[in-house]
Predicted model as a PDB file, atoms N, CA, C, CB and O in Angstrom, pLDDT in the B-factor column:
MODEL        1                                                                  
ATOM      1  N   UNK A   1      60.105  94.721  94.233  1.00 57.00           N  
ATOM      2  CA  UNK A   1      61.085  95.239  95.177  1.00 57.00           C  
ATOM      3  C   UNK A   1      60.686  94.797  96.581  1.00 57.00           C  
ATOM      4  CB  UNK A   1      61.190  96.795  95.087  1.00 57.00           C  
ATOM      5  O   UNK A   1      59.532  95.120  96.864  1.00 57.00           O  
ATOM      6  N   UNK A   2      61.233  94.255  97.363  1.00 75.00           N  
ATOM      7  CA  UNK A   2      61.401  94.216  98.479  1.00 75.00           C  
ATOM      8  C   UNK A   2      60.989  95.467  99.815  1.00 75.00           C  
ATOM      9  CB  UNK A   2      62.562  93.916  98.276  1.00 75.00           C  
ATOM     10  O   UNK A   2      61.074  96.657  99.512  1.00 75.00           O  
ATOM     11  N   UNK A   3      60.603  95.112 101.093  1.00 92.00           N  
ATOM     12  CA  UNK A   3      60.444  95.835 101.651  1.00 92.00           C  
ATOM     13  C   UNK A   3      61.680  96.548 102.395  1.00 92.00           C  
ATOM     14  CB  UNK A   3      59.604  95.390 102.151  1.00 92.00           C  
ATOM     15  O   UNK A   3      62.715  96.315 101.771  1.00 92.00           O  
ATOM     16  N   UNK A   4      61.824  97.080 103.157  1.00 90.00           N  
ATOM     17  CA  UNK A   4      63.446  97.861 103.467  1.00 90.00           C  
ATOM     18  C   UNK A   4      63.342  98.177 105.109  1.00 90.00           C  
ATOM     19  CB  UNK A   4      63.734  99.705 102.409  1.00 90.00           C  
ATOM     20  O   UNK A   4      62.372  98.904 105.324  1.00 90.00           O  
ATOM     21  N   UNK A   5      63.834  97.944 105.921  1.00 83.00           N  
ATOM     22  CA  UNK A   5      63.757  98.535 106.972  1.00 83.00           C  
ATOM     23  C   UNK A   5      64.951  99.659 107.283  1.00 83.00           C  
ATOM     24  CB  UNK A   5      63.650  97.518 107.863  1.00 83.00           C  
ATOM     25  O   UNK A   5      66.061  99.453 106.791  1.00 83.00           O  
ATOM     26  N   UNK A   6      64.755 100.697 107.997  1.00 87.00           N  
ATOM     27  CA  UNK A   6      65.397 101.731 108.059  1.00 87.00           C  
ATOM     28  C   UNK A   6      66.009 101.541 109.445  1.00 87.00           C  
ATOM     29  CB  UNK A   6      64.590 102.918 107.785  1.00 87.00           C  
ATOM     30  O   UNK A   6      65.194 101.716 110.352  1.00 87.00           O  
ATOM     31  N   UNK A   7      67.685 101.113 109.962  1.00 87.00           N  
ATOM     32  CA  UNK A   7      68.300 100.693 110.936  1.00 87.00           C  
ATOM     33  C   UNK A   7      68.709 102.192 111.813  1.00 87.00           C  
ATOM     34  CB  UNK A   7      69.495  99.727 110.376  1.00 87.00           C  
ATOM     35  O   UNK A   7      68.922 103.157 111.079  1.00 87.00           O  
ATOM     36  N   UNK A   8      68.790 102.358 112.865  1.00 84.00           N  
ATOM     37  CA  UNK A   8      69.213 103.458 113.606  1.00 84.00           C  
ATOM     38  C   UNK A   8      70.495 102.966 113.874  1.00 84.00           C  
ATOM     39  CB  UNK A   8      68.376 103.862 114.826  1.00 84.00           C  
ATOM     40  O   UNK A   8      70.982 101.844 113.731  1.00 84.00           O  
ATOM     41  N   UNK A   9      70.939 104.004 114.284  1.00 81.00           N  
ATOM     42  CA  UNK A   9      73.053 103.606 114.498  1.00 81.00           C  
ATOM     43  C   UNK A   9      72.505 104.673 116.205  1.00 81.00           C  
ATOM     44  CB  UNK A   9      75.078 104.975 112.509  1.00 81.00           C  
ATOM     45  O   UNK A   9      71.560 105.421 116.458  1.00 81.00           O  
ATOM     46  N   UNK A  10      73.591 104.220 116.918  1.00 80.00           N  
ATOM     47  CA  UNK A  10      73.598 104.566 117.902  1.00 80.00           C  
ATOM     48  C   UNK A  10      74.219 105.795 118.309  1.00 80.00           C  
ATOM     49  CB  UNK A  10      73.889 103.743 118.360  1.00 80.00           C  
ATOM     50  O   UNK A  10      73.673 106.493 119.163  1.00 80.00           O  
ATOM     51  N   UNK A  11      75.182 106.088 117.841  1.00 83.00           N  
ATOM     52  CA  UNK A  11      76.248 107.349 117.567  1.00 83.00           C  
ATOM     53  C   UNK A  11      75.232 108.478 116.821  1.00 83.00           C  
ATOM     54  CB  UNK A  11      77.771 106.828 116.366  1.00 83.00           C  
ATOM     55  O   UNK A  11      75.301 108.440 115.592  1.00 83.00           O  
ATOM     56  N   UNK A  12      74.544 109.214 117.236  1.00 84.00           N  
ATOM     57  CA  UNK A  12      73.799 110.365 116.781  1.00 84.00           C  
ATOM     58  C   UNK A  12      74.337 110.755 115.175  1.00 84.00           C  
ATOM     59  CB  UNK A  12      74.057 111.648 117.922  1.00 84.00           C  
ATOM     60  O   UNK A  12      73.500 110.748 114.272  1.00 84.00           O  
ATOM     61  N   UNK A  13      75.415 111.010 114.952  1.00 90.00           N  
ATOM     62  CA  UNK A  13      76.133 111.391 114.442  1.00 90.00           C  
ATOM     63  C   UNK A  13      76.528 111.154 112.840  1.00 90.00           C  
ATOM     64  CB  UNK A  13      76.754 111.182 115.205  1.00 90.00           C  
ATOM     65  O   UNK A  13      76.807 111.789 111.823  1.00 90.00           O  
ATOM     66  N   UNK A  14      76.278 109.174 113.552  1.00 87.00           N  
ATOM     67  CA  UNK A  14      76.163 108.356 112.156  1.00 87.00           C  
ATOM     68  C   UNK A  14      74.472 108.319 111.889  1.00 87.00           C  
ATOM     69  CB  UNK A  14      76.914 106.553 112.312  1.00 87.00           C  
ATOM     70  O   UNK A  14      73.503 108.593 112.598  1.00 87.00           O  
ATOM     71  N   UNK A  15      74.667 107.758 110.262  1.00 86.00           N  
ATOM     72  CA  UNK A  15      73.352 107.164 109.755  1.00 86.00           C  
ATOM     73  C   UNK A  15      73.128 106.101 109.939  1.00 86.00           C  
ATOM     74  CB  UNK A  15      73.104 107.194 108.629  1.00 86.00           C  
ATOM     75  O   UNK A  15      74.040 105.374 110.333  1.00 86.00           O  
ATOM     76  N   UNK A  16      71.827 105.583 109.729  1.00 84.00           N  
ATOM     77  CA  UNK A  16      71.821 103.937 109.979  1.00 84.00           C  
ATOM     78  C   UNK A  16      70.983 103.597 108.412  1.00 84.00           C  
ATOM     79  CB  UNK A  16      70.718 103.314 111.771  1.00 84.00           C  
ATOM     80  O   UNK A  16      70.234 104.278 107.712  1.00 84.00           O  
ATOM     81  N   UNK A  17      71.426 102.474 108.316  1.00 87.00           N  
ATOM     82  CA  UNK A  17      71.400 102.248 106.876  1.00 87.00           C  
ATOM     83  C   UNK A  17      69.996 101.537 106.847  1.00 87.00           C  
ATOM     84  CB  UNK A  17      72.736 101.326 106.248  1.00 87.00           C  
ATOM     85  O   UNK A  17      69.346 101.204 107.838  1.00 87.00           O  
ATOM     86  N   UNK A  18      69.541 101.315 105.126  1.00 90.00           N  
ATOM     87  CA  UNK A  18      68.274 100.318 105.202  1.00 90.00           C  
ATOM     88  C   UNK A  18      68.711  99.068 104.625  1.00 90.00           C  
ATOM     89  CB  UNK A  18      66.928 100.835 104.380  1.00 90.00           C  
ATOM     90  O   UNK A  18      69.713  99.030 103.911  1.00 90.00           O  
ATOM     91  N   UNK A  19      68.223  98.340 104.813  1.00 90.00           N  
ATOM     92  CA  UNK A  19      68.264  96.718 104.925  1.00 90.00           C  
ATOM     93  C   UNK A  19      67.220  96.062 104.411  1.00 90.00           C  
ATOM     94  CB  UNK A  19      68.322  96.207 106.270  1.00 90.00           C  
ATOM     95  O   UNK A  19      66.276  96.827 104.215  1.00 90.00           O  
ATOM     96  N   UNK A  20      67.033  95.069 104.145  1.00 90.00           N  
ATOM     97  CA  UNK A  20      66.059  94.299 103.210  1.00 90.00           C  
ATOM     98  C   UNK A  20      65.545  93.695 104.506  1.00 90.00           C  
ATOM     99  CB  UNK A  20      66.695  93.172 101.865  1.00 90.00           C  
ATOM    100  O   UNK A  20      66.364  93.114 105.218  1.00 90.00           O  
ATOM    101  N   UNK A  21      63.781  93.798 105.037  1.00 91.00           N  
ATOM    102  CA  UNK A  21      63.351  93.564 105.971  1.00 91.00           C  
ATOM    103  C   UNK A  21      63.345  92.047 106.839  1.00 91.00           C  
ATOM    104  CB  UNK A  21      62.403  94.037 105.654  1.00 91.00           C  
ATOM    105  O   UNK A  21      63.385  91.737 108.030  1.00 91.00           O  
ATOM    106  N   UNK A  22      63.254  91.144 105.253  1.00 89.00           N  
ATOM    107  CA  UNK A  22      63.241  89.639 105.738  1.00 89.00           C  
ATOM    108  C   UNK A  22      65.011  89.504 106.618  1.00 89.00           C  
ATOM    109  CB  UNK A  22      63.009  88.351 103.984  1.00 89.00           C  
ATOM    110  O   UNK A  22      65.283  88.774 107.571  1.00 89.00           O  
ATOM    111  N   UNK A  23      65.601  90.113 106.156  1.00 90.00           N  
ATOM    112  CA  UNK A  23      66.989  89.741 106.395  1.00 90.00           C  
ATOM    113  C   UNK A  23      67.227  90.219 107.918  1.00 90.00           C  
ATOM    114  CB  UNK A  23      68.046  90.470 105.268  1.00 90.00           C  
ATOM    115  O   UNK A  23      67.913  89.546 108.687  1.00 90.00           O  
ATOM    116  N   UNK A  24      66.610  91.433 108.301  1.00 91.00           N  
ATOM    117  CA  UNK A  24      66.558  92.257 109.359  1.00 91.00           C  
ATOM    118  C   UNK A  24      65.829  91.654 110.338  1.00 91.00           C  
ATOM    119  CB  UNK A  24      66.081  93.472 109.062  1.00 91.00           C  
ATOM    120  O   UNK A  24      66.167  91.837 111.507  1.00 91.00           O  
ATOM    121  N   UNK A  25      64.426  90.629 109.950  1.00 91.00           N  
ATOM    122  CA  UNK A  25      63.637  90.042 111.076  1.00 91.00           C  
ATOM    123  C   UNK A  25      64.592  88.823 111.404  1.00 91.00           C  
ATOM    124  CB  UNK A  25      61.986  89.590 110.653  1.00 91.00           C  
ATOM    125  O   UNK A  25      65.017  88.717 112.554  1.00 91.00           O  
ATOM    126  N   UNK A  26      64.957  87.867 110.402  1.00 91.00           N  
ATOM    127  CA  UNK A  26      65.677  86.752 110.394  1.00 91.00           C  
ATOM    128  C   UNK A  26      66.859  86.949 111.330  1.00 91.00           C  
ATOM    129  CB  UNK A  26      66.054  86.410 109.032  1.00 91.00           C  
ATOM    130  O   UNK A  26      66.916  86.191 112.299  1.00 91.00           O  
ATOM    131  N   UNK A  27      68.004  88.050 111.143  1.00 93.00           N  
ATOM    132  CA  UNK A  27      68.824  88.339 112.792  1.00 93.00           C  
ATOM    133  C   UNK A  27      68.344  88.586 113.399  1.00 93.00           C  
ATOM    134  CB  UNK A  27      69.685  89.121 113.202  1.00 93.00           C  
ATOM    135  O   UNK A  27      68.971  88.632 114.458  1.00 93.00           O  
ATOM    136  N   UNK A  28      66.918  88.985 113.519  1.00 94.00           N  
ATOM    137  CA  UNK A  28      67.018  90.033 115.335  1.00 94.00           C  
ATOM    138  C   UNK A  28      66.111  88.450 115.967  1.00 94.00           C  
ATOM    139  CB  UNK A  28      65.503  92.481 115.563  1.00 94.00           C  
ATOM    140  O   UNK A  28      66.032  88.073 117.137  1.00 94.00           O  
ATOM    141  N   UNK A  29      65.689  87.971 115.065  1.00 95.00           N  
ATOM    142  CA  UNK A  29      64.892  87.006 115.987  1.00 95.00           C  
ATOM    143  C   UNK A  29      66.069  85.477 116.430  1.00 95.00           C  
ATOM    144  CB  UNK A  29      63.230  86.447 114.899  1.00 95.00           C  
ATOM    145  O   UNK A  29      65.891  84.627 117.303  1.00 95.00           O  
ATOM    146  N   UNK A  30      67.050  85.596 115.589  1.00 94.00           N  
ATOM    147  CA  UNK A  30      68.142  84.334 115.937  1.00 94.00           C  
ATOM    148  C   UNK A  30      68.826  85.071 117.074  1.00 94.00           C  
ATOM    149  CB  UNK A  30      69.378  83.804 114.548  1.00 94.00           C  
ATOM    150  O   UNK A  30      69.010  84.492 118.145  1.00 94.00           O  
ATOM    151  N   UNK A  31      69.250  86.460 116.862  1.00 95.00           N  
ATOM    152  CA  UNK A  31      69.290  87.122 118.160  1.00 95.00           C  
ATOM    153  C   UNK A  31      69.065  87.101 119.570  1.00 95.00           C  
ATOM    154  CB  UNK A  31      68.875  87.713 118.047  1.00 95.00           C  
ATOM    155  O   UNK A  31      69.821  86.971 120.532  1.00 95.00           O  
ATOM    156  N   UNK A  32      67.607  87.290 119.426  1.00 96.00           N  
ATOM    157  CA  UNK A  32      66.478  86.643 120.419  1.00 96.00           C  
ATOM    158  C   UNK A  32      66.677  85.690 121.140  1.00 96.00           C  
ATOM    159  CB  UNK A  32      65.452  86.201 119.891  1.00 96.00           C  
ATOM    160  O   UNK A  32      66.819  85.525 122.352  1.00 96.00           O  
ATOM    161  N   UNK A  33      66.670  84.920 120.049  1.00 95.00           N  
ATOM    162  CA  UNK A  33      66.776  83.273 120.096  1.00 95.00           C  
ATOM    163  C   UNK A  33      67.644  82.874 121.313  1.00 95.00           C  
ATOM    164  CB  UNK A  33      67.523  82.604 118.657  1.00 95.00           C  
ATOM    165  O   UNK A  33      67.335  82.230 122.316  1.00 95.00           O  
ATOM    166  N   UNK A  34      69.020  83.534 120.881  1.00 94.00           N  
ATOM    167  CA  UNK A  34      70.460  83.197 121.275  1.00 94.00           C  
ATOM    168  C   UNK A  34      70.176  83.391 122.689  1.00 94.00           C  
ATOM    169  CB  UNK A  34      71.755  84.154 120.628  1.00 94.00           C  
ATOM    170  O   UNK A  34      70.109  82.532 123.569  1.00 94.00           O  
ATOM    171  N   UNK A  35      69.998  84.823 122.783  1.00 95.00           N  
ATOM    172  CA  UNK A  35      69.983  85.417 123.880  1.00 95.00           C  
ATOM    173  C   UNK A  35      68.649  84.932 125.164  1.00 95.00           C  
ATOM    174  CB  UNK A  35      69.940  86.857 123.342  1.00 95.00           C  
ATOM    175  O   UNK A  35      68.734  85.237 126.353  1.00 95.00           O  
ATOM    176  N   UNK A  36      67.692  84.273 124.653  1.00 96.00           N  
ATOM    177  CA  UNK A  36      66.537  83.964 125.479  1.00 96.00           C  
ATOM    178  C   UNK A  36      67.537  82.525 126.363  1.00 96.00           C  
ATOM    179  CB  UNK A  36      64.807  83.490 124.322  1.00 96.00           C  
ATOM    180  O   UNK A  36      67.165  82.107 127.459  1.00 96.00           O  
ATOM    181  N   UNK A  37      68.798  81.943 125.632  1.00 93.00           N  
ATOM    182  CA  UNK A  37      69.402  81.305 126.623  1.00 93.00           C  
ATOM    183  C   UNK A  37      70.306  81.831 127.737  1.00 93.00           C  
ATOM    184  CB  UNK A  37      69.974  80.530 126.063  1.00 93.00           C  
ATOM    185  O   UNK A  37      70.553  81.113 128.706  1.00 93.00           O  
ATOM    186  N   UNK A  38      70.708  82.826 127.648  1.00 94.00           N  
ATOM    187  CA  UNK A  38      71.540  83.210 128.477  1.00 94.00           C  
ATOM    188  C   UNK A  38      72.575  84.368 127.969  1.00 94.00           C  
ATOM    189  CB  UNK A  38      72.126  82.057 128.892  1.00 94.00           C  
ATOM    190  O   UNK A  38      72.708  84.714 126.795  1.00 94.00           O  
ATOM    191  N   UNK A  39      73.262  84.883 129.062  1.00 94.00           N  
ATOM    192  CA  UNK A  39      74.574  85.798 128.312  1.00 94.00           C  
ATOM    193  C   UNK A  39      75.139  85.608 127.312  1.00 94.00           C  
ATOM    194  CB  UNK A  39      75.630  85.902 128.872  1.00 94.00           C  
ATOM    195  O   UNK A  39      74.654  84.572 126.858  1.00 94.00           O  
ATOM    196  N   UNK A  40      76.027  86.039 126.537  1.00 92.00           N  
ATOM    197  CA  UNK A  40      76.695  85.676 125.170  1.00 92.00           C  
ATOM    198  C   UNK A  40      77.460  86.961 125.114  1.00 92.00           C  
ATOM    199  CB  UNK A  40      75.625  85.363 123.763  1.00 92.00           C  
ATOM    200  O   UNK A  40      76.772  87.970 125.266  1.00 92.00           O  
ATOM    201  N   UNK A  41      78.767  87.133 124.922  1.00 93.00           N  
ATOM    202  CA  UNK A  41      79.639  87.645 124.329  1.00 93.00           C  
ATOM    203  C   UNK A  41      79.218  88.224 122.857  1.00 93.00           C  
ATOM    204  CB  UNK A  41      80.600  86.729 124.368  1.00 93.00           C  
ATOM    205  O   UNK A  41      78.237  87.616 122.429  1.00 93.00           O  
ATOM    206  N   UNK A  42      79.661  89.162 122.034  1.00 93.00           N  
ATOM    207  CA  UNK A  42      79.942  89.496 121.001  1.00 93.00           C  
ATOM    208  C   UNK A  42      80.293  88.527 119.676  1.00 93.00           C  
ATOM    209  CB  UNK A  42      80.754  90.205 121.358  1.00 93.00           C  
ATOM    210  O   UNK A  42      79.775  88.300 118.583  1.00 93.00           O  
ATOM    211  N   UNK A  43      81.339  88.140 120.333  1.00 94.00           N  
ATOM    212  CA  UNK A  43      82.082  87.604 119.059  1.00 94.00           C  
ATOM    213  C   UNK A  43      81.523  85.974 118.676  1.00 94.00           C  
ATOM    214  CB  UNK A  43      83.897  87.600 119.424  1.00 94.00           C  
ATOM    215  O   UNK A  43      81.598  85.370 117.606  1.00 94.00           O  
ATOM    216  N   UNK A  44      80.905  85.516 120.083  1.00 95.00           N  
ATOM    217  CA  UNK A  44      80.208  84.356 120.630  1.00 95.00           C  
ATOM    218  C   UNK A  44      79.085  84.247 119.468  1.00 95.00           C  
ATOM    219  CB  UNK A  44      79.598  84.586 122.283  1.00 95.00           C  
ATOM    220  O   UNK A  44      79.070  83.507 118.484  1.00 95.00           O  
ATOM    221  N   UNK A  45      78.436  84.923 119.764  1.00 94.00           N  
ATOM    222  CA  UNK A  45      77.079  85.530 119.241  1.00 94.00           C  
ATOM    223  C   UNK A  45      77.448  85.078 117.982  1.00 94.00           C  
ATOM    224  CB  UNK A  45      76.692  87.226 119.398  1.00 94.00           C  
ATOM    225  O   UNK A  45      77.057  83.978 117.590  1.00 94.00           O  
ATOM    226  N   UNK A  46      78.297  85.939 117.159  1.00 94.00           N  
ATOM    227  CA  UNK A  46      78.537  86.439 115.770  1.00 94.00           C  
ATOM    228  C   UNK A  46      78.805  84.865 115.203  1.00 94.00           C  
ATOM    229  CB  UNK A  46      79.967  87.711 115.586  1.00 94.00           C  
ATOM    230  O   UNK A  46      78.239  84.268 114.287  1.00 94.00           O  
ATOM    231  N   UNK A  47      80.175  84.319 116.342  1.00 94.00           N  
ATOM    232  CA  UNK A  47      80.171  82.815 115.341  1.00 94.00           C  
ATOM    233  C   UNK A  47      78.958  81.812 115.630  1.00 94.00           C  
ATOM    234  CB  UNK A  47      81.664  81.795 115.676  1.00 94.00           C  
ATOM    235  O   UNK A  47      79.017  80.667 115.180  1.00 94.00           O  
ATOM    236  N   UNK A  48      78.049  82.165 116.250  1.00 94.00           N  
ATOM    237  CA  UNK A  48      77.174  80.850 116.273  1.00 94.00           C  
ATOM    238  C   UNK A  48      75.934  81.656 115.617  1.00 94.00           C  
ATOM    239  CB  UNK A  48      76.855  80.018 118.000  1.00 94.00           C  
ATOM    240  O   UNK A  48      74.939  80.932 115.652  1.00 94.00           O  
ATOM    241  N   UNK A  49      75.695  82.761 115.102  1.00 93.00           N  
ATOM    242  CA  UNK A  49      74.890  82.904 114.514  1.00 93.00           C  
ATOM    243  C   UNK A  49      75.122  82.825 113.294  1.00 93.00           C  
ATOM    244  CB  UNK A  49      74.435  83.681 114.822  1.00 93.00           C  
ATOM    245  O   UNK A  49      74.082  82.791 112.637  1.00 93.00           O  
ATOM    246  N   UNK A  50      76.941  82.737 112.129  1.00 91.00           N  
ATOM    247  CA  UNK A  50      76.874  82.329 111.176  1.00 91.00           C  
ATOM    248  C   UNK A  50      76.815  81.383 110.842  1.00 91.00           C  
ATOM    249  CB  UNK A  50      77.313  82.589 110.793  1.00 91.00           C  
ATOM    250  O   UNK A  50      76.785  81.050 109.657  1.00 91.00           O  
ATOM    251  N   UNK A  51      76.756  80.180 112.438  1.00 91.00           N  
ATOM    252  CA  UNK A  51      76.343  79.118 112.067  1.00 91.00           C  
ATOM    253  C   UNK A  51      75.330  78.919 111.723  1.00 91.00           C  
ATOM    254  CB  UNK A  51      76.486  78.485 112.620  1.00 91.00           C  
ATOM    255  O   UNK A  51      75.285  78.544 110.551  1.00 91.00           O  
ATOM    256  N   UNK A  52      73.836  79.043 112.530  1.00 88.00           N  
ATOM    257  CA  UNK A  52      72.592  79.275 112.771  1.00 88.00           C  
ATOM    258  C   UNK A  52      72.597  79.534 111.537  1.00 88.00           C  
ATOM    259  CB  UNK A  52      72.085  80.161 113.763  1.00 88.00           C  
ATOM    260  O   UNK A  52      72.412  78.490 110.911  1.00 88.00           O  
ATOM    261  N   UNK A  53      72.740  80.564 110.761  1.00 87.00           N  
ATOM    262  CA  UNK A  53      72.079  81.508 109.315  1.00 87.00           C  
ATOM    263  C   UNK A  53      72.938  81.032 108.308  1.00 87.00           C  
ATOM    264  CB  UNK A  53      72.195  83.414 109.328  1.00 87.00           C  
ATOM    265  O   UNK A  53      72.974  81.810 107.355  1.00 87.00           O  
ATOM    266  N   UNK A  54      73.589  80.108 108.185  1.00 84.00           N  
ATOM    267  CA  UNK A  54      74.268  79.779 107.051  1.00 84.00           C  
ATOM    268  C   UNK A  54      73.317  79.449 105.830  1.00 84.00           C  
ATOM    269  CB  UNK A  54      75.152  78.659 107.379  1.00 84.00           C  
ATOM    270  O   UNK A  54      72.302  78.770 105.986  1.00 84.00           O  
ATOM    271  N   UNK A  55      73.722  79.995 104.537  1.00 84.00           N  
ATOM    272  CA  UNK A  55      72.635  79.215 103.394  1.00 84.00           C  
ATOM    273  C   UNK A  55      71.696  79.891 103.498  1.00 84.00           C  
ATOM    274  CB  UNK A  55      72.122  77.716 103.543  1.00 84.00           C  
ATOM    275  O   UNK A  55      71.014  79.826 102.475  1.00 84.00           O  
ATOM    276  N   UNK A  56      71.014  80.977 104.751  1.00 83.00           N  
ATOM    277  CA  UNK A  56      69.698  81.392 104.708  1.00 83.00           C  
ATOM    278  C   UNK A  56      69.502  82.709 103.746  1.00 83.00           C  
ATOM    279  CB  UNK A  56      69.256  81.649 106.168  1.00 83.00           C  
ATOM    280  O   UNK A  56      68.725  82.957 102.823  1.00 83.00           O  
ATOM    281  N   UNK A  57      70.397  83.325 104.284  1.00 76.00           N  
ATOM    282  CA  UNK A  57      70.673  85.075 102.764  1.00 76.00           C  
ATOM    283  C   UNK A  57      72.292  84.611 102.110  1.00 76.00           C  
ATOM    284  CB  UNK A  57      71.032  87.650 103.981  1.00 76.00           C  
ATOM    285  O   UNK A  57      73.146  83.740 102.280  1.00 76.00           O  
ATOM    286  N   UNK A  58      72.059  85.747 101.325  1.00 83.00           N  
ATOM    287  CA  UNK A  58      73.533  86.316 100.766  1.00 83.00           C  
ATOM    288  C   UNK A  58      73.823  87.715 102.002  1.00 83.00           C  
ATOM    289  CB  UNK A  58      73.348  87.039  98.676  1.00 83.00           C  
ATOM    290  O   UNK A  58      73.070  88.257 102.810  1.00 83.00           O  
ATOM    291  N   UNK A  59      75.119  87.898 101.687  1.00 85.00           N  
ATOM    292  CA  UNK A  59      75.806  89.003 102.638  1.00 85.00           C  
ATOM    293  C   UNK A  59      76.381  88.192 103.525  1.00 85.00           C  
ATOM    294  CB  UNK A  59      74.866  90.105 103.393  1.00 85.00           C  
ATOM    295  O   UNK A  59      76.303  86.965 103.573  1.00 85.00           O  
ATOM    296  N   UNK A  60      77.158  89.168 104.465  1.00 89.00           N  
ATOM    297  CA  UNK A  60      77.703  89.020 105.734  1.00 89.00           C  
ATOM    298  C   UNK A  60      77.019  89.094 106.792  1.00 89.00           C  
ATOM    299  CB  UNK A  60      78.529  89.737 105.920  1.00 89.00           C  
ATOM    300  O   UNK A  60      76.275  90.053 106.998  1.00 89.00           O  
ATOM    301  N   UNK A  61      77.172  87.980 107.732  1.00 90.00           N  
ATOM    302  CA  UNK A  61      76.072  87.991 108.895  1.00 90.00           C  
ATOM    303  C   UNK A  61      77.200  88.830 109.614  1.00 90.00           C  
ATOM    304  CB  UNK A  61      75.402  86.319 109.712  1.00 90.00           C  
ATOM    305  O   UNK A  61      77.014  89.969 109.185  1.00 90.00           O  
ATOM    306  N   UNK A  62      78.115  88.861 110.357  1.00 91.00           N  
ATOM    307  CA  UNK A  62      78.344  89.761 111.070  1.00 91.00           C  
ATOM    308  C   UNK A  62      78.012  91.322 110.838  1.00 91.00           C  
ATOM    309  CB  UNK A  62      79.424  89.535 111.217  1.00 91.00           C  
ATOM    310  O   UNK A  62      77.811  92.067 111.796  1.00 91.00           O  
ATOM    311  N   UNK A  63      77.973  91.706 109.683  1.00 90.00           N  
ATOM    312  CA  UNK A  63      77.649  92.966 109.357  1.00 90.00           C  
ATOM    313  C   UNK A  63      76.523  92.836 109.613  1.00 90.00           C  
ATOM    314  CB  UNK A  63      77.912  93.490 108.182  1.00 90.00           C  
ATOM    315  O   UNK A  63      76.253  93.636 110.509  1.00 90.00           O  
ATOM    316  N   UNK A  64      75.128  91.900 109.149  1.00 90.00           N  
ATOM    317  CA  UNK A  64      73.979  91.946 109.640  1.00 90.00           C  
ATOM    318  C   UNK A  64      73.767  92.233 111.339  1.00 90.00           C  
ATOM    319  CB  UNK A  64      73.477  90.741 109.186  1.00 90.00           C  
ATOM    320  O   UNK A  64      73.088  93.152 111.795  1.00 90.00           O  
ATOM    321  N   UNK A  65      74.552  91.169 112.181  1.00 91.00           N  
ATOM    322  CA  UNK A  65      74.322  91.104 113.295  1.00 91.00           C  
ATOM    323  C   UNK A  65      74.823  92.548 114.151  1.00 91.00           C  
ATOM    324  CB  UNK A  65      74.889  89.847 113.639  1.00 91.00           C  
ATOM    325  O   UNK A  65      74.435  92.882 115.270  1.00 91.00           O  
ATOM    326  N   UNK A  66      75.645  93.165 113.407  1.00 89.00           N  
ATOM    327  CA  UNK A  66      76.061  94.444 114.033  1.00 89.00           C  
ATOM    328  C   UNK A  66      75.103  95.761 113.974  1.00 89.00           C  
ATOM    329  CB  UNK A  66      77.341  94.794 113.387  1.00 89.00           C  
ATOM    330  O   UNK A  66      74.776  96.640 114.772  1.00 89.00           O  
ATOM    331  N   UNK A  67      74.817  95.437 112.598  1.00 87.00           N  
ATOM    332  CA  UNK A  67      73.461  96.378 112.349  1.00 87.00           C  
ATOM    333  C   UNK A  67      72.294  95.877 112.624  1.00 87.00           C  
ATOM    334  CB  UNK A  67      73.243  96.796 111.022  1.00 87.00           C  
ATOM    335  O   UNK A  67      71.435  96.659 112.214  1.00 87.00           O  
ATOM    336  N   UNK A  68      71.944  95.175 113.000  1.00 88.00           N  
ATOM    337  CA  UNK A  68      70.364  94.650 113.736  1.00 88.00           C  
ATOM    338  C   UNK A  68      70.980  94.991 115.142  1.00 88.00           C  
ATOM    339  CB  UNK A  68      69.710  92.610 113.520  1.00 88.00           C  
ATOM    340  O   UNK A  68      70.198  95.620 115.855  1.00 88.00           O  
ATOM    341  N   UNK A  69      72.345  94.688 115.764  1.00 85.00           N  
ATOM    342  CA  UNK A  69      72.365  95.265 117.208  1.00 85.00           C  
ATOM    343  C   UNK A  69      72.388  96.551 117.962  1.00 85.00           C  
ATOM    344  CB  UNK A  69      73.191  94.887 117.614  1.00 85.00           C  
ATOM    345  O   UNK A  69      71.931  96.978 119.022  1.00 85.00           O  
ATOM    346  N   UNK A  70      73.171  97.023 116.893  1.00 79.00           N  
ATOM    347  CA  UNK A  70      72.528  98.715 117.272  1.00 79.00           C  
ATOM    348  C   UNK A  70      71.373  99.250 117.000  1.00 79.00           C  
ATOM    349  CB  UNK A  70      73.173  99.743 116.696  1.00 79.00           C  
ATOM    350  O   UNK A  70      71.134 100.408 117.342  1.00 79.00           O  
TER     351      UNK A  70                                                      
ENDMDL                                                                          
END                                                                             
């Protein structure tokens, strides 16, 4: 089994889900990445990071990238 990281949601209210850890380091650091160049939009972000991560997991990177951003 895999290791799991446990995501916080920002909204008190909600839960934040767990995630398979490699998958969780792999966005926050293309994240990083993105962002160590400069500003970026949302949606910016989202399509050039399914570029970036294509082929690398299964799932949805925007769902990844939403939950690694909160």
């Amino acid at each position: 089994m895999s290791a799991k990281f446990q995501t916080i949601h920002s909204d008190a209210e909600k839960q934040g889900v767990n995630i398979d850890a490699g998958k969780y380091h792999a966005v926050r650091q293309a994240i990083l990445d993105l962002l160590a160049a400069g500003p970026c939009g949302f949606m910016d972000m989202v399509h050039k990071l399914e570029e970036d991560l294509e082929g690398q997991f299964d799932g949805s990177v925007p769902w990844y990238v939403t939950s690694v951003k909160l």
